[in-house]
C-alpha positions as CSV (number, residue, x, y, z in Angstrom):
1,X,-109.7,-40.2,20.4
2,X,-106.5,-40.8,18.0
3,X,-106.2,-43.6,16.3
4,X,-102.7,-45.5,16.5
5,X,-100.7,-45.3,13.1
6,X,-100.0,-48.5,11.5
7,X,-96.3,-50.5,11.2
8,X,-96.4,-49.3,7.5
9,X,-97.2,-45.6,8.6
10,X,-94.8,-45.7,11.1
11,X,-91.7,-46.9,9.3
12,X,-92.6,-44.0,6.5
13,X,-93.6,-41.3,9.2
14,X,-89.5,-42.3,10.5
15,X,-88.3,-42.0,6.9
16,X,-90.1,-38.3,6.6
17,X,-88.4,-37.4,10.0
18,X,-85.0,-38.8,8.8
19,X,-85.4,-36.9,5.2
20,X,-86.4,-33.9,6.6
21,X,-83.5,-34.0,9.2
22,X,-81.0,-34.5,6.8
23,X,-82.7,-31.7,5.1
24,X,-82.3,-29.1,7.8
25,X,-78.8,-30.3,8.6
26,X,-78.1,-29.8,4.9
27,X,-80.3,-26.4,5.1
28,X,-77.5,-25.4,7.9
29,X,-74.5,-26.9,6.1
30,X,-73.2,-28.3,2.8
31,X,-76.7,-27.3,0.8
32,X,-76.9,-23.8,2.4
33,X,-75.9,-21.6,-1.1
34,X,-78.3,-23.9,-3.2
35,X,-81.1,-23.4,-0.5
36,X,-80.8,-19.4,-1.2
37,X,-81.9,-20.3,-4.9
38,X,-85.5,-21.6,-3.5
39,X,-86.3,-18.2,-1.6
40,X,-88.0,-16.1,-4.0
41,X,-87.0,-12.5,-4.1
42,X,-89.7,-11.1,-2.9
43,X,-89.1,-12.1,0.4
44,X,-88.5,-9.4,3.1
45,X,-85.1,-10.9,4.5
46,X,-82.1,-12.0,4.0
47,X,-82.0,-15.3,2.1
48,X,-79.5,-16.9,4.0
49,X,-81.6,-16.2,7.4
50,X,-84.5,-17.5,5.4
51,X,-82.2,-20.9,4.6
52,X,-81.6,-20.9,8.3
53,X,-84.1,-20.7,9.9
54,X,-86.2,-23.1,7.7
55,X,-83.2,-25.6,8.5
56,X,-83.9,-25.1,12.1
57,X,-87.7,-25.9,11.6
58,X,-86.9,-28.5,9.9
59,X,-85.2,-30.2,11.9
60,X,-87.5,-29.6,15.1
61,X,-90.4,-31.0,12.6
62,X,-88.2,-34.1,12.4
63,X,-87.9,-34.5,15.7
64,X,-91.1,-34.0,17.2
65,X,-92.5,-36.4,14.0
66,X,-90.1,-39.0,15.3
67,X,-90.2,-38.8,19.0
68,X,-93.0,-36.8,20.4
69,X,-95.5,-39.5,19.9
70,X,-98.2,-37.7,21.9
71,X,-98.3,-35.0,19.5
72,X,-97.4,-36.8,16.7
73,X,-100.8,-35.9,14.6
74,X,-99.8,-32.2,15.3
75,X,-96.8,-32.6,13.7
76,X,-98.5,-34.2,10.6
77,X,-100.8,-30.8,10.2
78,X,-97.3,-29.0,11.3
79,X,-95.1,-30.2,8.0
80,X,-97.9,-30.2,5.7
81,X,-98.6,-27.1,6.4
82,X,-94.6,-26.1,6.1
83,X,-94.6,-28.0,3.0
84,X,-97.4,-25.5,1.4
85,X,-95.6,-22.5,3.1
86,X,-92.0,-23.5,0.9
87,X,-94.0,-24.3,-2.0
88,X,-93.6,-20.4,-3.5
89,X,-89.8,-20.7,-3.0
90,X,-89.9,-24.3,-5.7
91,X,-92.8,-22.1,-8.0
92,X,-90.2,-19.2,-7.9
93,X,-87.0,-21.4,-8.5
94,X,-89.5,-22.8,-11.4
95,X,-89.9,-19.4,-13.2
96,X,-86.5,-18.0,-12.5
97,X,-84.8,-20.5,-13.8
98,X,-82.6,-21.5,-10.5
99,X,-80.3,-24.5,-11.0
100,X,-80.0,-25.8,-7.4
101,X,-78.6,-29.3,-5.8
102,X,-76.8,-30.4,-9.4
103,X,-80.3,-32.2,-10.1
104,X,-82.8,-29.1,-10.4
105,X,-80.4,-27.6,-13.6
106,X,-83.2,-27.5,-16.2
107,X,-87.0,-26.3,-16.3
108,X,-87.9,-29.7,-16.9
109,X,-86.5,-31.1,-13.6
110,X,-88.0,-27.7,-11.4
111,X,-91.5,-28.8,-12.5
112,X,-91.7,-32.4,-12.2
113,X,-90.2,-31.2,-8.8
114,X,-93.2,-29.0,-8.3
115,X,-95.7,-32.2,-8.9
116,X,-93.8,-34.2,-5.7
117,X,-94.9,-31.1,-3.2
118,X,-98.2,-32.8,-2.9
119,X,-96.8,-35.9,-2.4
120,X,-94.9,-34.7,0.7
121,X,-98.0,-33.0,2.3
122,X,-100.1,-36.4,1.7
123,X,-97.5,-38.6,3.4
124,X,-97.4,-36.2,6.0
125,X,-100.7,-36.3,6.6
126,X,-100.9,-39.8,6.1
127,X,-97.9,-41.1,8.2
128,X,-98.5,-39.6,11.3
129,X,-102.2,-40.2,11.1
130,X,-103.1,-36.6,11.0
131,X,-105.6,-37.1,8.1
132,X,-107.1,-40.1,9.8
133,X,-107.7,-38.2,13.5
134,X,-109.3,-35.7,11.5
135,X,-111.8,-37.4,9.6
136,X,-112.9,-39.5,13.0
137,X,-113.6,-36.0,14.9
138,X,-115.8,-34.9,11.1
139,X,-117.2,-38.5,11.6
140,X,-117.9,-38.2,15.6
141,X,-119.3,-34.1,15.4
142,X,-121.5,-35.3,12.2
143,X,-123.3,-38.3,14.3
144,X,-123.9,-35.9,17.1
145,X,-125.5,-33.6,14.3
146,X,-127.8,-36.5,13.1
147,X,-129.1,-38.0,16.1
């Protein structure tokens, strides 16, 4: 059974969706060049495709978080777990020393940067009551367990 989200988790799940459009858009766009910086080297293909593509999932993680309401809790799990999957490319801008954006131009900025990545995967998890759904299955399997 899923829980419905509250007012205050709803108007913050629509701010994710509309920051992580505008991200995706920018991924595609005007930010596409700094976006390269973020992909570590290691990576297997071209950074640019890398840039692109992320932009695209980007924005369908938007738009499923904002509109596809019946799903909405899978879209939590969905962008917190891409928010763990882009955390290498922010560690790997970190120790390369990678100015990107005009903001991220000193090693000071690229790690308080890297304290904010669990931020996004909580309000995630929180806003689209992912984290919530989750603990009433736990709860609901653990009281069959104990009766």
């Amino acid at each position: 059974m899923k829980k419905q989200t509250s007012t205050l988790q709803n108007i913050f799940r629509l701010l994710l969706a509309a920051f992580m459009l505008y991200a995706g858009i920018s991924h595609l766009t005007f930010n596409r060049v700094d976006f390269q910086a973020q992909v570590p080297d290691w990576v297997p293909m071209s950074k640019d495709l890398v840039v692109v593509l992320s932009g695209y999932v980007e924005i369908a993680l938007a738009l499923g978080l904002a509109f596809w309401k019946s799903q909405r809790v899978n879209f939590g799990w969905a962008l917190a777990a891409f928010f763990l999957l882009v955390f290498p490319g922010n560690i790997a801008q970190y120790l390369d020393s990678k100015d990107a954006f005009g903001a991220l131009d000193s090693d000071r900025a690229r790690l308080i940067r890297l304290f904010f990545q669990p931020v996004l995967i909580a309000w995630a998890l929180w806003s689209a009551g992912s984290w919530a759904d989750y603990r009433s299955k736990k709860v609901s399997t653990d009281d069959r367990f104990t009766a």
